[in-house]
C-alpha positions, 0 to 999 in steps of 0.5 A: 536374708539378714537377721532382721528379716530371718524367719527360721522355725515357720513354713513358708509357701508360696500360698501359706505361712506355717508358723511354730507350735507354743509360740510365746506373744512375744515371739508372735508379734515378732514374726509379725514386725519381721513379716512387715519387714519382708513386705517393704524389702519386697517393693525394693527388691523388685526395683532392683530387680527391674532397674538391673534388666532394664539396664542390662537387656533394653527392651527385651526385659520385658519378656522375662515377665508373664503377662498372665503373672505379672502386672507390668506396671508394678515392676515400672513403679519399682523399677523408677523408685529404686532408680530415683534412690541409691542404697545409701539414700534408702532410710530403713526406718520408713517404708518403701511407700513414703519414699515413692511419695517423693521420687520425683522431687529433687534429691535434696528436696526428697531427702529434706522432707524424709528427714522430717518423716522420719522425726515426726513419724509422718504416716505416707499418708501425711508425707502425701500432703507435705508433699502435695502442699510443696507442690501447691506453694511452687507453684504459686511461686512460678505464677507470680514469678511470671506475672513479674516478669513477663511484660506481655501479662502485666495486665493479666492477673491470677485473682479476678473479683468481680461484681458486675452491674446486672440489668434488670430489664423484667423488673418492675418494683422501686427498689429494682428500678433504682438500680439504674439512678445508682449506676449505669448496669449492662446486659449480659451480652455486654458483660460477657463481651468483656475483654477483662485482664484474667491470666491463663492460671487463674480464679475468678470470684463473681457475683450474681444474684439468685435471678441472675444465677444462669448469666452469671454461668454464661459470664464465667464461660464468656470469660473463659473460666470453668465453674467450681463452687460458690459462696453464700453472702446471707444479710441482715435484712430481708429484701424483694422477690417474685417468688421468695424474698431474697436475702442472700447473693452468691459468690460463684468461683471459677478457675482456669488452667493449673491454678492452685486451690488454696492451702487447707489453712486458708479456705474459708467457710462458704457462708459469709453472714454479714449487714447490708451496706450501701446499695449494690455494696459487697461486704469488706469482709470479702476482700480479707477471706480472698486474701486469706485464700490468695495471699501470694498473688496479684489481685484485680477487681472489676467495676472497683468502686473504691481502692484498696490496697494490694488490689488494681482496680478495673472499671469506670467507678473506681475514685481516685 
């Protein structure tokens, strides 16, 4: 044991620590830093340990562990850490926990982001995020990067915005029966039997109306996308209903496979308070938050009414 880790003058057993009579604060706190020390070493000793038998034995390493003692799993998690760092890339000043956060990075990725650990006094809880982060930000790469690439899902887009034309058939008051001189709406049968140009990785924003909420579920589904959330658009003016008088709309978000969530950065509040525009219209203010929470990603809406720029338009409304 070095000097570091030397801790002459106590009692140790395998149940106590005995430590010296008249100890002075500063011998204590001592102690305390060097105990610390033995902890972190510990984790790296069993690694070691571990990656030797494994070596050395095969499969028969297993039999030098008691079942009834030992917990296979933490010599597994030792064994592959010290395999994924050779003494001379281990840093002393950071714990044996910061450097299984980044073991199954790439080396030189691993060791840029101890580096920073180390200058920044990062908590293995804050490596943790850098790291989740990393992985966030490729993978938005290698979406994008396949969306470009692929011809075959040049059509299919991460981001789907949708606002579709909901038919009313139950309602009765002019401003409900003025949706179809607007526009043509459709059934949920016809908005769910939609071939709409989603990719495998990706989000879909839609819009529905408190009425309209279980259709709005049963398109998500139909489109082969899973509910996660929803946003709240609150206006400026009061509106019609039945049993209370709306004045909001909801933004249901869905995804499906491994999309991303976007970076804690550029996730907006859920409550987007905004004046009603022309009928049926959805705030502008929409457009810049979801491209604040997507901003590396290709963008598709459906029923566009009008272009804006860094989005294709999907649907029989959208001017040229």
């Amino acid at each position: 044991m070095t000097t570091d880790l030397d801790l002459s003058g106590a009692t140790i057993s395998p149940t106590a620590l005995e430590l010296p009579a008249g100890m002075s604060f500063e011998d204590w706190a001592d102690y305390g830093r060097r105990l610390s020390r033995v902890a972190e070493g510990v984790m790296w000793w069993l690694g070691d340990w571990w990656r030797y038998g494994e070596h050395r034995y095969g499969e028969r390493a297993a039999q030098a562990l008691d079942p009834e003692t030992y917990a296979f799993q933490t010599f597994a998690n030792a064994g592959y850490v010290a395999r994924r760092f050779e003494t001379s890339r281990r840093r002393e000043v950071l714990s044996w926990s910061h450097h299984a956060e980044v073991a199954a990075l790439e080396p030189d990725v691993g060791d840029e982001l101890l580096g920073k650990a180390e200058v920044e006094d990062w908590s293995v809880r804050q490596l943790r995020g850098q790291v989740r982060e990393l992985r966030r930000t490729e993978r938005v790469k290698a979406i994008v990067r396949q969306h470009d690439a692929d011809p075959s899902i040049l059509g299919a887009f991460p981001v789907l915005y949708a606002d579709p034309p909901w038919r009313y058939d139950f309602a009765e008051d002019e401003e409900s029966r003025a949706v179809e001189n607007h526009y043509p709406t459709m059934t949920v049968e016809e908005i769910c039997d939609l071939d709409v140009p989603g990719a495998a990785d990706g989000v879909l924003f839609l819009w529905t109306t408190s009425p309209k909420l279980r259709e709005g579920l049963a398109v998500v589904n139909a489109w082969g996308y899973e509910y996660r959330t929803c946003m709240v658009w609150v206006k400026d003016r009061i509106g019609m209903g039945y049993y209370a008088r709306q004045q909001h709309e909801l933004l249901l978000i869905a995804a499906r496979g491994d999309i991303p969530t976007p970076a804690p950065a550029d996730r907006p509040a859920s409550v987007i308070s905004a004046p009603r525009g022309e009928h049926s219209a959805k705030p502008d203010r929409v457009y810049e938050l979801l491209e604040q929470m997507y901003p590396d990603y290709p963008k598709c809406e459906l029923f566009q009414r009008r272009p804006r720029e860094g989005w294709i338009g999907w649907g029989n409304q959208v001017e040229s």
